[in-house]
PDB file of N, H, CA, C and O in Angstrom:
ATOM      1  N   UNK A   1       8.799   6.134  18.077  1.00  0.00           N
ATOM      2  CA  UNK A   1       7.424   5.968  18.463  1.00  0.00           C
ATOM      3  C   UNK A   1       6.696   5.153  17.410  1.00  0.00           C
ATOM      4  O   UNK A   1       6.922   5.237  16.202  1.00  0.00           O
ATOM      5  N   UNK A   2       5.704   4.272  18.043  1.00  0.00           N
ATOM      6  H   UNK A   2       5.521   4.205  19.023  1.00  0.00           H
ATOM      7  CA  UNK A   2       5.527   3.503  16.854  1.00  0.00           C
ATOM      8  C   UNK A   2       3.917   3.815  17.026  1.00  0.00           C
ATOM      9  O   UNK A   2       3.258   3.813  18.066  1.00  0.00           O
ATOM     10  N   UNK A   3       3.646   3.988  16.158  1.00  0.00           N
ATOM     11  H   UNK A   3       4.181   3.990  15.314  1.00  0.00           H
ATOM     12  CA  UNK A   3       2.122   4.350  15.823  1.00  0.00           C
ATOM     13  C   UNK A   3       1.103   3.710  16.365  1.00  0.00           C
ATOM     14  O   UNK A   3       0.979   2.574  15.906  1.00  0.00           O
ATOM     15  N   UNK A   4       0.131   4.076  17.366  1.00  0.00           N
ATOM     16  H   UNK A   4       0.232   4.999  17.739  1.00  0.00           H
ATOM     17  CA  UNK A   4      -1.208   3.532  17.650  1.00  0.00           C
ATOM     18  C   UNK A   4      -2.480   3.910  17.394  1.00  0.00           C
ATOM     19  O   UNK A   4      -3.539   3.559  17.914  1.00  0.00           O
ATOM     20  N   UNK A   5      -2.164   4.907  16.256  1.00  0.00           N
ATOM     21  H   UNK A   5      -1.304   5.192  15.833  1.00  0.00           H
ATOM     22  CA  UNK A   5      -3.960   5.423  15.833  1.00  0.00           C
ATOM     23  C   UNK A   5      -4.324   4.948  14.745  1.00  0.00           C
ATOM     24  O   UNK A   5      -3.340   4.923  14.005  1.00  0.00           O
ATOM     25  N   UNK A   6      -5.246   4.540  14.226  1.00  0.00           N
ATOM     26  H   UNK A   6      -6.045   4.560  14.827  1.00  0.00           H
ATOM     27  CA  UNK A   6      -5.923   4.343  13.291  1.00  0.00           C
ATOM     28  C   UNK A   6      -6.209   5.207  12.000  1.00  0.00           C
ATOM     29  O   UNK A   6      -6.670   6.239  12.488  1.00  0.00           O
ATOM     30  N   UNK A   7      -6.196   5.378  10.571  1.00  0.00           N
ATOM     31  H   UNK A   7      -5.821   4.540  10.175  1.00  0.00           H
ATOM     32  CA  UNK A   7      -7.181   6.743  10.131  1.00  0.00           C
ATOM     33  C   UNK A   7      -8.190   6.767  10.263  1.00  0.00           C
ATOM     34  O   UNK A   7      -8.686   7.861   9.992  1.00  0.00           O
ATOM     35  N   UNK A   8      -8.969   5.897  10.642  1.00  0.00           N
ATOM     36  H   UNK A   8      -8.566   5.009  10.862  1.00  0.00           H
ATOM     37  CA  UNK A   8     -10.138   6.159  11.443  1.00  0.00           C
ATOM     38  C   UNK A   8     -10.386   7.002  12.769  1.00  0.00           C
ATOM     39  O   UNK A   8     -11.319   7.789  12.925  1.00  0.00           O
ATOM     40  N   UNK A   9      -9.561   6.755  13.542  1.00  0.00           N
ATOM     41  H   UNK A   9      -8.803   6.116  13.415  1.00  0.00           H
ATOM     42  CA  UNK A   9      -8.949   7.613  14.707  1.00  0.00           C
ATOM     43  C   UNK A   9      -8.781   8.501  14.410  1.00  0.00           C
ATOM     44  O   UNK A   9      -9.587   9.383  14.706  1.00  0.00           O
ATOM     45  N   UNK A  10      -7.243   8.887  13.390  1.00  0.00           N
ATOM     46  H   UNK A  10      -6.589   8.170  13.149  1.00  0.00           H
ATOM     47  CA  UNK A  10      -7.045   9.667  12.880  1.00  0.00           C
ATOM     48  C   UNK A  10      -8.305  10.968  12.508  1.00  0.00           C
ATOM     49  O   UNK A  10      -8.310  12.051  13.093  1.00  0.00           O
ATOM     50  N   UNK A  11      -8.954  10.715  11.812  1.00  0.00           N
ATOM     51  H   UNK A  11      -8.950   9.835  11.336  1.00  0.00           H
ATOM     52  CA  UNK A  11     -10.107  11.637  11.071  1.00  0.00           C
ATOM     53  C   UNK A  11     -10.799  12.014  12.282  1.00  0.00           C
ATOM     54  O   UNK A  11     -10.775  13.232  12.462  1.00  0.00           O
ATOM     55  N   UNK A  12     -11.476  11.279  13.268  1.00  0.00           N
ATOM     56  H   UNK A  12     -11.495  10.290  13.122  1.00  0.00           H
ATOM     57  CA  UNK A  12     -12.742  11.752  14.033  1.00  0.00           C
ATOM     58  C   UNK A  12     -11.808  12.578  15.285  1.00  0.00           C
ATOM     59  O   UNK A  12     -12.457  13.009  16.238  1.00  0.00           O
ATOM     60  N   UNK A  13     -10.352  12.785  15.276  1.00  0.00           N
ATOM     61  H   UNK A  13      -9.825  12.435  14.502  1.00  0.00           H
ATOM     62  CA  UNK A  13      -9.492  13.358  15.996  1.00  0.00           C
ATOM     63  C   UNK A  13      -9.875  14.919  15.771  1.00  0.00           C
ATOM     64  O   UNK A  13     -10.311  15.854  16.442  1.00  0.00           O
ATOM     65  N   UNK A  14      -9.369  14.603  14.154  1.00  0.00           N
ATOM     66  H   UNK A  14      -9.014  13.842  13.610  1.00  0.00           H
ATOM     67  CA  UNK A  14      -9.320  15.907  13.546  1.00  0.00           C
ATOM     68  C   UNK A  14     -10.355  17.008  13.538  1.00  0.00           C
ATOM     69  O   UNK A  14     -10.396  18.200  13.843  1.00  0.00           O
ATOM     70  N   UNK A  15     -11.499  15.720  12.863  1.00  0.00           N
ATOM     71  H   UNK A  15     -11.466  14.752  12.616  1.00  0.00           H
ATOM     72  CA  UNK A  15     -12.689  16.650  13.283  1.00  0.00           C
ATOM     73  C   UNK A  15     -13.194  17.135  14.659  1.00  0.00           C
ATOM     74  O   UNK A  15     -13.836  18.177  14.792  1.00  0.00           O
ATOM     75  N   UNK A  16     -12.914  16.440  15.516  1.00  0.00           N
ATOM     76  H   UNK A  16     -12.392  15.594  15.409  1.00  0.00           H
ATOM     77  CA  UNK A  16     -13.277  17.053  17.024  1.00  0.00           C
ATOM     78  C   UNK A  16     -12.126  17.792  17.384  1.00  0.00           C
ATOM     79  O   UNK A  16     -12.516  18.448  18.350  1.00  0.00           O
ATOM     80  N   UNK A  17     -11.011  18.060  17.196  1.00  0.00           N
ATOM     81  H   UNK A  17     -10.694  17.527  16.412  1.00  0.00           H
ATOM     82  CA  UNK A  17      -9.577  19.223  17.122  1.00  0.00           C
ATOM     83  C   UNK A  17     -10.551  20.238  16.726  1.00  0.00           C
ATOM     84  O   UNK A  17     -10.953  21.091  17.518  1.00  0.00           O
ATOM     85  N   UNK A  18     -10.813  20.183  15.897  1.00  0.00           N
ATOM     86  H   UNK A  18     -10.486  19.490  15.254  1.00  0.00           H
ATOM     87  CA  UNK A  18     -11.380  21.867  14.624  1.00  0.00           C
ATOM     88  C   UNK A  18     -12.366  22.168  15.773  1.00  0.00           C
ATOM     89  O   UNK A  18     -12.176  22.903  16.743  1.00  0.00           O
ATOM     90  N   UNK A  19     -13.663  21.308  15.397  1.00  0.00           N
ATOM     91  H   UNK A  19     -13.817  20.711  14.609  1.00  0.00           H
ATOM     92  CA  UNK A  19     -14.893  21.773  16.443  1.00  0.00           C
ATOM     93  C   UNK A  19     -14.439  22.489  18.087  1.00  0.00           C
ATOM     94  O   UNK A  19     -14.674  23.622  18.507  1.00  0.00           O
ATOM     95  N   UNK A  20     -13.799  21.468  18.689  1.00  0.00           N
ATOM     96  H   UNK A  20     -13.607  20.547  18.348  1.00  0.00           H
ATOM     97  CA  UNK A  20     -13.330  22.031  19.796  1.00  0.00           C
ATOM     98  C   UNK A  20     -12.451  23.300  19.686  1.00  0.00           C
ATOM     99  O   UNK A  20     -12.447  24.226  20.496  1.00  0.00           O
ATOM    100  N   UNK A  21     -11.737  23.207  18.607  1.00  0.00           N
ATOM    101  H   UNK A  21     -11.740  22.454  17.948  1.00  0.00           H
ATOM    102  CA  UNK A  21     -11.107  24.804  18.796  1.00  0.00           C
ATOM    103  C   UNK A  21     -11.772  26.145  18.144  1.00  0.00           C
ATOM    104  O   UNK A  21     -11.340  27.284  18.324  1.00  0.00           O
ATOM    105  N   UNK A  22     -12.871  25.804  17.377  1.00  0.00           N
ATOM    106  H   UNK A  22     -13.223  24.880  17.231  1.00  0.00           H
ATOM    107  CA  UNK A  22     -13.855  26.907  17.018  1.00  0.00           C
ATOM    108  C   UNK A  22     -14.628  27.171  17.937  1.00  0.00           C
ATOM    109  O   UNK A  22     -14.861  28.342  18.236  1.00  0.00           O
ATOM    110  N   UNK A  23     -15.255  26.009  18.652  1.00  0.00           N
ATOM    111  H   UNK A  23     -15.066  25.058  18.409  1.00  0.00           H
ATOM    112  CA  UNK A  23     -16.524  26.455  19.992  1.00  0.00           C
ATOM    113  C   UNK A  23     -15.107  27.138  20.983  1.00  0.00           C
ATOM    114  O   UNK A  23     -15.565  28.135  21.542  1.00  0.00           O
ATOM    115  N   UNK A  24     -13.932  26.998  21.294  1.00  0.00           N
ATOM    116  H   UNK A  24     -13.560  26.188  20.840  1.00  0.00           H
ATOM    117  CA  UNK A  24     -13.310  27.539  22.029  1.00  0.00           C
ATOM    118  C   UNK A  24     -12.782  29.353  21.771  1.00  0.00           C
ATOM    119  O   UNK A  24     -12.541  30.175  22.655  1.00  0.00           O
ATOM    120  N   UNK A  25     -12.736  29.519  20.496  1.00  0.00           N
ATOM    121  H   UNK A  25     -12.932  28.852  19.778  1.00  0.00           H
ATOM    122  CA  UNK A  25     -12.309  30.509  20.252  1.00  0.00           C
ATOM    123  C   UNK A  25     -13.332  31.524  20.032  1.00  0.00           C
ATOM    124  O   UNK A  25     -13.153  32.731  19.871  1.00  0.00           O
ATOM    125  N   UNK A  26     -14.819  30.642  20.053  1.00  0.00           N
ATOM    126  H   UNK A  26     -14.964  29.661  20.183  1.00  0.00           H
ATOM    127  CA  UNK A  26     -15.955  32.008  19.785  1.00  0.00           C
ATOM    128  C   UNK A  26     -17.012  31.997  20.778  1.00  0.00           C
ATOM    129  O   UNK A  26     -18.117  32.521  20.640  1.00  0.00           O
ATOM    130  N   UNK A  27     -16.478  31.192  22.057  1.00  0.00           N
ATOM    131  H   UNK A  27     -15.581  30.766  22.169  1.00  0.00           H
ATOM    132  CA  UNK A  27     -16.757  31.133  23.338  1.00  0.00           C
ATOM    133  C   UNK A  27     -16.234  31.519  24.413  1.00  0.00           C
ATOM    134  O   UNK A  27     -16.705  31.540  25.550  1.00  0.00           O
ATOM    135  N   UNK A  28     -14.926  31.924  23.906  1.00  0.00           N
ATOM    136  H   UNK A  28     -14.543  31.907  22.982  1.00  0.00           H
ATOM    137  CA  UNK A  28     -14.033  32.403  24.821  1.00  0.00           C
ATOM    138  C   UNK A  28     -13.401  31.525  25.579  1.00  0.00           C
ATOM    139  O   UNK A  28     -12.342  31.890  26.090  1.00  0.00           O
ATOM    140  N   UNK A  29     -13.791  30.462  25.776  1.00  0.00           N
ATOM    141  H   UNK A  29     -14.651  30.166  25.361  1.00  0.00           H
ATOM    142  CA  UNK A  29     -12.572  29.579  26.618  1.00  0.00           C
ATOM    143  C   UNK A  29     -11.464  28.812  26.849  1.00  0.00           C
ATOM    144  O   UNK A  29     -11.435  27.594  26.673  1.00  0.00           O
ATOM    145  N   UNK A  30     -10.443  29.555  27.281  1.00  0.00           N
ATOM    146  H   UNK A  30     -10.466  30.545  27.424  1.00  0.00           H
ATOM    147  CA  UNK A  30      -9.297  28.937  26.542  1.00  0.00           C
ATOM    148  C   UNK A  30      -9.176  27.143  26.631  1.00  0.00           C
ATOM    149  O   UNK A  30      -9.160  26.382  25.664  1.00  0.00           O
ATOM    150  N   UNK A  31      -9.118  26.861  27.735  1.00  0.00           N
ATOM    151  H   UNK A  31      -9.131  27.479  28.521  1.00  0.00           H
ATOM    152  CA  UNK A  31      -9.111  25.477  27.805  1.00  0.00           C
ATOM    153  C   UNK A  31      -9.671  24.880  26.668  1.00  0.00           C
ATOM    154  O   UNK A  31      -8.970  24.010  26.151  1.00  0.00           O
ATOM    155  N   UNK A  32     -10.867  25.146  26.087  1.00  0.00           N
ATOM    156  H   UNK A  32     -11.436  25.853  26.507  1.00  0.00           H
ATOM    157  CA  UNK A  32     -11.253  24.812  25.200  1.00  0.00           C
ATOM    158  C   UNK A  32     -10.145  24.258  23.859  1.00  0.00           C
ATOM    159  O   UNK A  32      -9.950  23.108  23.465  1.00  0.00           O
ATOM    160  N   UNK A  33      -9.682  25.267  23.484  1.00  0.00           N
ATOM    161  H   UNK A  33      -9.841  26.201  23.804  1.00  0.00           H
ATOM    162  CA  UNK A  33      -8.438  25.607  22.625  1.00  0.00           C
ATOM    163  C   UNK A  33      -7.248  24.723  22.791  1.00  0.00           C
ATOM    164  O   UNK A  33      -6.598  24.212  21.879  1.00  0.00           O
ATOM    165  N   UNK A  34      -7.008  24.587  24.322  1.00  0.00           N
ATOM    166  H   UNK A  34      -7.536  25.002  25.063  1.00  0.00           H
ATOM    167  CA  UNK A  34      -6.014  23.965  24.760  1.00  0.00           C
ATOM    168  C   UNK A  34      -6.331  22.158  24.365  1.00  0.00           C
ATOM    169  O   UNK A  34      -5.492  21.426  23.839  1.00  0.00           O
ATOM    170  N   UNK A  35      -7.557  21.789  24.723  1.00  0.00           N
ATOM    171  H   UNK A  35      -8.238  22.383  25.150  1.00  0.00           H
ATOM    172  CA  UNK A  35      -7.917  20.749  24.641  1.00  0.00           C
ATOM    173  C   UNK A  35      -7.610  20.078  22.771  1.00  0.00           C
ATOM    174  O   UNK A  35      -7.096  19.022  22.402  1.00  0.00           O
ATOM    175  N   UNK A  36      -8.077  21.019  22.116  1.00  0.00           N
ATOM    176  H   UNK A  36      -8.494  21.877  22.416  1.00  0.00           H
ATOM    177  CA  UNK A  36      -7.935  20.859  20.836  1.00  0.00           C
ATOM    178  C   UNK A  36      -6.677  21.018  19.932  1.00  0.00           C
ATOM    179  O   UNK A  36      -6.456  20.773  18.746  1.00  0.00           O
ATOM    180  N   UNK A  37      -6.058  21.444  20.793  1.00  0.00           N
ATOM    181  H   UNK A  37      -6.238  21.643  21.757  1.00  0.00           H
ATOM    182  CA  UNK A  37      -4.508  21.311  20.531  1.00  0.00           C
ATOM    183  C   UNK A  37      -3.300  20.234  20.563  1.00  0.00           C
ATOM    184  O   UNK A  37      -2.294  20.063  19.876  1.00  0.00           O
ATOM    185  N   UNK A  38      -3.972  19.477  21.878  1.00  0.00           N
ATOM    186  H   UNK A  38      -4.790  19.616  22.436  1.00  0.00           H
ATOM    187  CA  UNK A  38      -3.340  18.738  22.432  1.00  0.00           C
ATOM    188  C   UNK A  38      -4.032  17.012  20.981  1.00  0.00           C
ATOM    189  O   UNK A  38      -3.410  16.093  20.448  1.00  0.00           O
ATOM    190  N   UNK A  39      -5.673  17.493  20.941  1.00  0.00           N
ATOM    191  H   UNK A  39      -6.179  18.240  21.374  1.00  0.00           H
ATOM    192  CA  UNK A  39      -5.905  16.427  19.919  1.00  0.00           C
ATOM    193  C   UNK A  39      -5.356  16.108  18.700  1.00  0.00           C
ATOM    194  O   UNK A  39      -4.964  15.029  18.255  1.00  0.00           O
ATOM    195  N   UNK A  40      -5.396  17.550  18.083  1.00  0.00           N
ATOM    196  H   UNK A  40      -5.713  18.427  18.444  1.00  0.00           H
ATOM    197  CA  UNK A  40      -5.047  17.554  16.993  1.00  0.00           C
ATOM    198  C   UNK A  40      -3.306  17.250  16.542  1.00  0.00           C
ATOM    199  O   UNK A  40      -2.822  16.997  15.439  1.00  0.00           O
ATOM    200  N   UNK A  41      -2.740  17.379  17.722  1.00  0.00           N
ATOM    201  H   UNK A  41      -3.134  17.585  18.618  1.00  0.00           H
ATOM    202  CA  UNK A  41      -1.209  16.872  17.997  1.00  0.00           C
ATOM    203  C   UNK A  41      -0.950  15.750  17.776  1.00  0.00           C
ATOM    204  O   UNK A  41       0.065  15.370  17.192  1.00  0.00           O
ATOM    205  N   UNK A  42      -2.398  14.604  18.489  1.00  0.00           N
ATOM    206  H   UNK A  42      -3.223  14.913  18.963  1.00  0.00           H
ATOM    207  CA  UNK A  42      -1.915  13.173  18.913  1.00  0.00           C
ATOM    208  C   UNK A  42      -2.202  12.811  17.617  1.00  0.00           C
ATOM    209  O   UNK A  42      -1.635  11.760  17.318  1.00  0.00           O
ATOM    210  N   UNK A  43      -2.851  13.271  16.757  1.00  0.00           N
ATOM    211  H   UNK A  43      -3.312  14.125  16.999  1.00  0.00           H
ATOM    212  CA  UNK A  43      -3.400  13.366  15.064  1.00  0.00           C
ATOM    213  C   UNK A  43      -2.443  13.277  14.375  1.00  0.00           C
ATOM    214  O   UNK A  43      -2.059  12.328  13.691  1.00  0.00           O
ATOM    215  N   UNK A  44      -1.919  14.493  14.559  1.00  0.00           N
ATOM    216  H   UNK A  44      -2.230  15.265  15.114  1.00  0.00           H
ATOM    217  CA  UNK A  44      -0.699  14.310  13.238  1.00  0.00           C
ATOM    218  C   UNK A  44       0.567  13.886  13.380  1.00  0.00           C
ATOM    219  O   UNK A  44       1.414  14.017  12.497  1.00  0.00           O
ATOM    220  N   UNK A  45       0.821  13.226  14.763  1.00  0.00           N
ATOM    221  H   UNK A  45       0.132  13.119  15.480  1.00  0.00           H
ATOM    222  CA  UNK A  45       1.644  12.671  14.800  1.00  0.00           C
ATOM    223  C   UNK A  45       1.512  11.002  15.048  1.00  0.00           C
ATOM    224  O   UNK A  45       2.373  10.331  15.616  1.00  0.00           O
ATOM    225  N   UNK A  46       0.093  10.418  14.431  1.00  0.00           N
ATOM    226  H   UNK A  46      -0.607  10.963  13.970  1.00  0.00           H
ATOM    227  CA  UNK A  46      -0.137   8.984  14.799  1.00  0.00           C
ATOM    228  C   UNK A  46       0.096   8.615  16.025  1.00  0.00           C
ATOM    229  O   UNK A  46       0.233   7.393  16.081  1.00  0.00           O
ATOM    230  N   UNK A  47       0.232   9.294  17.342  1.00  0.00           N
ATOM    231  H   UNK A  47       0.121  10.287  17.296  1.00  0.00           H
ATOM    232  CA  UNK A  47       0.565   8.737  18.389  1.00  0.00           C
ATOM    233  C   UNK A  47      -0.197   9.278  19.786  1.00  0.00           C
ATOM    234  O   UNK A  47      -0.057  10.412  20.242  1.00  0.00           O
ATOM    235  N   UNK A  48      -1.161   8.058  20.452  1.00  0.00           N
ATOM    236  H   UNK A  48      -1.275   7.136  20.081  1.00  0.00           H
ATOM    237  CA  UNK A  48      -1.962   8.950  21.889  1.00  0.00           C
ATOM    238  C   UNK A  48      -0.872   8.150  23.141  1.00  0.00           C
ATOM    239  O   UNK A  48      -0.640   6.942  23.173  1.00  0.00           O
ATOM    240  N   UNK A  49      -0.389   9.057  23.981  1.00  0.00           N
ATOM    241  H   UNK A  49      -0.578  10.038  23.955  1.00  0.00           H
ATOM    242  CA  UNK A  49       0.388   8.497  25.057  1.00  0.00           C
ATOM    243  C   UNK A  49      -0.374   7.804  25.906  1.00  0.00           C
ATOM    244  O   UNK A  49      -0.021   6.923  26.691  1.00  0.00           O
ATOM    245  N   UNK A  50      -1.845   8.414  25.635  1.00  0.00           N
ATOM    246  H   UNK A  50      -2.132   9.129  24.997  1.00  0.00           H
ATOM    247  CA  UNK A  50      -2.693   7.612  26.667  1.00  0.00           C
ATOM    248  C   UNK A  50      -3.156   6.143  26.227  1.00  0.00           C
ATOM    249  O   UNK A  50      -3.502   5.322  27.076  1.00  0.00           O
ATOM    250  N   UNK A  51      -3.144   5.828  24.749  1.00  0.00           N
ATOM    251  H   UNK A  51      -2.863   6.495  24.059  1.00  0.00           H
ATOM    252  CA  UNK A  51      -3.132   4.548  24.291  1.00  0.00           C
ATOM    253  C   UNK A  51      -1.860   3.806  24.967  1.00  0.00           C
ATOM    254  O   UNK A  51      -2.027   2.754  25.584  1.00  0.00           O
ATOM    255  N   UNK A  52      -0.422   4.475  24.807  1.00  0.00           N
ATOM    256  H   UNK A  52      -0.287   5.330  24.306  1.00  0.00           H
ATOM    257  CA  UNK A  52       0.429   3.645  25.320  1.00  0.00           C
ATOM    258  C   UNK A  52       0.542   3.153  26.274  1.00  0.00           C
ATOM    259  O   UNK A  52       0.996   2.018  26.418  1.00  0.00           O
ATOM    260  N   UNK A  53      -0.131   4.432  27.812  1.00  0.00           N
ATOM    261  H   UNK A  53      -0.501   5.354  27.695  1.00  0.00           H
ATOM    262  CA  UNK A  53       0.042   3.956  28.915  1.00  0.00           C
ATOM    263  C   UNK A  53      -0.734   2.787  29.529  1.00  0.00           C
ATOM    264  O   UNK A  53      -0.424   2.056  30.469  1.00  0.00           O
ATOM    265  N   UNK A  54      -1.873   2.803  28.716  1.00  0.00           N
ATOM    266  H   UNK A  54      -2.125   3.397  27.952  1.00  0.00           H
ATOM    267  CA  UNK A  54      -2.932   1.434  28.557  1.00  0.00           C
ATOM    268  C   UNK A  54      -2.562   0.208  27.820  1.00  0.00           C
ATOM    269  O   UNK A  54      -2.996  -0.919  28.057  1.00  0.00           O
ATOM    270  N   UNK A  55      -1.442   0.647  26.606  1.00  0.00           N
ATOM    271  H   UNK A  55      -1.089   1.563  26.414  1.00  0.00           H
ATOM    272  CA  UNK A  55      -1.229  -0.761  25.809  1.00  0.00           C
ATOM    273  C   UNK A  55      -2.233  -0.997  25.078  1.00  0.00           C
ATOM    274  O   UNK A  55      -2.389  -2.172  24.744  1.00  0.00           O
ATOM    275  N   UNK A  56      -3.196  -0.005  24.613  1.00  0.00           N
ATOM    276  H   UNK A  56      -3.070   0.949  24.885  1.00  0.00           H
ATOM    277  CA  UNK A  56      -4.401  -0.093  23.901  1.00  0.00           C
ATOM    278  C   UNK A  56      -3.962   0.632  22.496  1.00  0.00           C
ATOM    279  O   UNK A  56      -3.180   1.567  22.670  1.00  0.00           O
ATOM    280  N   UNK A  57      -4.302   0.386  21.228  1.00  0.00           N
ATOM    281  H   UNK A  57      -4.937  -0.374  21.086  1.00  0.00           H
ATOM    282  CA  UNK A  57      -4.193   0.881  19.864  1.00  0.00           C
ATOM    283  C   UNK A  57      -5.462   0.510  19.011  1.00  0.00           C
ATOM    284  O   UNK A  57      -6.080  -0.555  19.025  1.00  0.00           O
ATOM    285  N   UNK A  58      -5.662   1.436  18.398  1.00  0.00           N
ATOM    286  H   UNK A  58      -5.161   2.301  18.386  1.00  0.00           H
ATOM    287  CA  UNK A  58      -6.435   0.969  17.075  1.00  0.00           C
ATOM    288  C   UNK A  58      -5.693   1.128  15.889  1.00  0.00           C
ATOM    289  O   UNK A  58      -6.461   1.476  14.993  1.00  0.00           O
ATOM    290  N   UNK A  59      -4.364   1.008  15.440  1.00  0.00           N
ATOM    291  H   UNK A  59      -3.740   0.725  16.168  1.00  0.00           H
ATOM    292  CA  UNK A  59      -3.672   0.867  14.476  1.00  0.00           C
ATOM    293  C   UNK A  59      -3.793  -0.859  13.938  1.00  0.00           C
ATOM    294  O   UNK A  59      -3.281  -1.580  14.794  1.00  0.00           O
ATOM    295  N   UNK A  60      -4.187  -1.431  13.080  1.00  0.00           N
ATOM    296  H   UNK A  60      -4.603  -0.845  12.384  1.00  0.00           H
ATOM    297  CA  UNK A  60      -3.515  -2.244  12.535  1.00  0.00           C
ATOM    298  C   UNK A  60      -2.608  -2.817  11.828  1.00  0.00           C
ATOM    299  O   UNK A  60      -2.653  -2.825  10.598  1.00  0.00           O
ATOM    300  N   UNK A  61      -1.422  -3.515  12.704  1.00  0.00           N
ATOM    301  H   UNK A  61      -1.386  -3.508  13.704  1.00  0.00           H
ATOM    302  CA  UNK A  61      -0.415  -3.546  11.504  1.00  0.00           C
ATOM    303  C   UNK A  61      -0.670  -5.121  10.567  1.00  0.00           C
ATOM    304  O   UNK A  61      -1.188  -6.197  10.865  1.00  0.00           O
ATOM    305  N   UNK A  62      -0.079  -4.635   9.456  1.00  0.00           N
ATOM    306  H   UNK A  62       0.341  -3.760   9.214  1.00  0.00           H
ATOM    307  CA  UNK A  62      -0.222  -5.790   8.087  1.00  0.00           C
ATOM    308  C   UNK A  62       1.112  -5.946   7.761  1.00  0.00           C
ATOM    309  O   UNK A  62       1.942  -5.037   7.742  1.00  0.00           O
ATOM    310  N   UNK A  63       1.330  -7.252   7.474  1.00  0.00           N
ATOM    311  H   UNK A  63       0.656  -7.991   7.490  1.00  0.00           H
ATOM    312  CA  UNK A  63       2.539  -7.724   7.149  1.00  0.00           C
ATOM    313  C   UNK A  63       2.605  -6.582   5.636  1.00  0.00           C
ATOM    314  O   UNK A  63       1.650  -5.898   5.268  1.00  0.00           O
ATOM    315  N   UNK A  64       4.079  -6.632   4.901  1.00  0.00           N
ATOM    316  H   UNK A  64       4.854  -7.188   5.200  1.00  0.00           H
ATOM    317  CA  UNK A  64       4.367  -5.846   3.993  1.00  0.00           C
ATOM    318  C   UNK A  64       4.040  -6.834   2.371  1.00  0.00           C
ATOM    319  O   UNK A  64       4.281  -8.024   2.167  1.00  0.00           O
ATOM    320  N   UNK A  65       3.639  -6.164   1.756  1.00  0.00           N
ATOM    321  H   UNK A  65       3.443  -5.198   1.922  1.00  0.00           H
ATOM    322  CA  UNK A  65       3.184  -7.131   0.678  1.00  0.00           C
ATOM    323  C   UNK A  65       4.294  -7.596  -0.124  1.00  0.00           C
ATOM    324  O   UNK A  65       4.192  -8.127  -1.230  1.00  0.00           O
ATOM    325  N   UNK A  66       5.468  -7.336   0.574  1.00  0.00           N
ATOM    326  H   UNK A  66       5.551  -6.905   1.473  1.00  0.00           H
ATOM    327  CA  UNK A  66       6.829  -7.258  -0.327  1.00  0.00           C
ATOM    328  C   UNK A  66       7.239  -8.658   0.301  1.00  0.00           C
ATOM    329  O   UNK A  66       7.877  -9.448  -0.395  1.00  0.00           O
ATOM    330  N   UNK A  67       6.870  -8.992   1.658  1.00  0.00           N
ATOM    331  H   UNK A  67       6.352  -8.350   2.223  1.00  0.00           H
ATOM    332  CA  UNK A  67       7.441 -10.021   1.914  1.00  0.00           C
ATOM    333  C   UNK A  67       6.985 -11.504   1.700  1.00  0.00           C
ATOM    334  O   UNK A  67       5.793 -11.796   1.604  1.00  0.00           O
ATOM    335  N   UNK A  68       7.882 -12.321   1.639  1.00  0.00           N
ATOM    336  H   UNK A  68       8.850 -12.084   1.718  1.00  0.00           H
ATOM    337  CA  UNK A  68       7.707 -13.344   1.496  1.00  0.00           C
ATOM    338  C   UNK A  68       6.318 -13.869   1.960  1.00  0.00           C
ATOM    339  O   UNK A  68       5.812 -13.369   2.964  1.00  0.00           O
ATOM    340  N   UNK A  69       5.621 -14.944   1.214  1.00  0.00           N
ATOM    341  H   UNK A  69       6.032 -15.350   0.398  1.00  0.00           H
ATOM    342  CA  UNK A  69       4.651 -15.498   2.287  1.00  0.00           C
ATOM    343  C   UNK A  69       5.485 -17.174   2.641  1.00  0.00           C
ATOM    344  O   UNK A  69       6.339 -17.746   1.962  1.00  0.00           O
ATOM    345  N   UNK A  70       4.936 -17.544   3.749  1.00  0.00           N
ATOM    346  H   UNK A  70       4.243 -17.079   4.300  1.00  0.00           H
ATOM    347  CA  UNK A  70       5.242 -18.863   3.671  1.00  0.00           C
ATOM    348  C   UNK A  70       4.031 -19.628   3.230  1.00  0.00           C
ATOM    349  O   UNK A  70       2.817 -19.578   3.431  1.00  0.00           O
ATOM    350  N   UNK A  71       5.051 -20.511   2.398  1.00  0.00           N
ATOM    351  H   UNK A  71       6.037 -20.552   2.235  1.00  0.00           H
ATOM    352  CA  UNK A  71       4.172 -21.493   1.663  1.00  0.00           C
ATOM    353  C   UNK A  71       3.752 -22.889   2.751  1.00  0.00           C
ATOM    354  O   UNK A  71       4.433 -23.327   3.678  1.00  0.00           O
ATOM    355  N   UNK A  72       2.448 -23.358   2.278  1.00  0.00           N
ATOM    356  H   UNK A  72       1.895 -23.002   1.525  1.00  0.00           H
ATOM    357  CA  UNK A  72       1.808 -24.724   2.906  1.00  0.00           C
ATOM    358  C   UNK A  72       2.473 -25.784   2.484  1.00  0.00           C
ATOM    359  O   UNK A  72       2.660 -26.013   1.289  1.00  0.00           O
ATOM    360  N   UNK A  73       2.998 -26.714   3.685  1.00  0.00           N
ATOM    361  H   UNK A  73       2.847 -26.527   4.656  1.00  0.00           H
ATOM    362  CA  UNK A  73       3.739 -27.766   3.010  1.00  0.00           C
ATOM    363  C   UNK A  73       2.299 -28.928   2.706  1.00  0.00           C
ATOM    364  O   UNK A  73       1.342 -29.229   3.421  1.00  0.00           O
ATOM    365  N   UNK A  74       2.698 -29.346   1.350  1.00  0.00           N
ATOM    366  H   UNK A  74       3.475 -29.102   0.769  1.00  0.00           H
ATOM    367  CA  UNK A  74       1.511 -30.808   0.987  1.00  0.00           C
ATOM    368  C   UNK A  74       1.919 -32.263   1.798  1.00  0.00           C
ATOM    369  O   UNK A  74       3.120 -32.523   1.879  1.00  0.00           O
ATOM    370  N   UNK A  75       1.252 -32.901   2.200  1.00  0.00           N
ATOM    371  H   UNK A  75       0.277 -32.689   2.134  1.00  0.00           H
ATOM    372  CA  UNK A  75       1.265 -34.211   3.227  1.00  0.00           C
ATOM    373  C   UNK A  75       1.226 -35.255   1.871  1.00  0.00           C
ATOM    374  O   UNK A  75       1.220 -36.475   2.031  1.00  0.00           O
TER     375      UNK A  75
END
């Protein structure tokens, strides 16, 4: 699986995971819980299936700083 969240993503996941599973657990509703489970999943594992099934990501990938760059040829 190759990663499509962001830590930006990442974080505002997390924080709406927690919230949603505290208003769920001192509200009584499970769904609630359920919902925040399922977030906090796509969180820590960098990956929303629903990004994939769209082809949508907010991950950016960056070349590795290890690699080569190519150089500009001079005219």
């Amino acid at each position: 699986m190759k990663s499509n969240i962001s830590q930006t993503d990442k974080i505002i996941r997390i924080a709406l995971g927690v919230a949603l599973g505290l208003t769920g657990i001192f509200i009584g509703q499970i769904w609630l819980s359920i919902a925040a489970i399922v977030i906090l999943a796509t969180a820590m594992i960098d990956f929303c299936p629903i990004y994939a099934i769209f082809g949508f990501s907010t991950h950016k990938y960056h070349a590795s700083p290890f690699q080569a760059k190519n150089k500009k040829k001079k005219h």
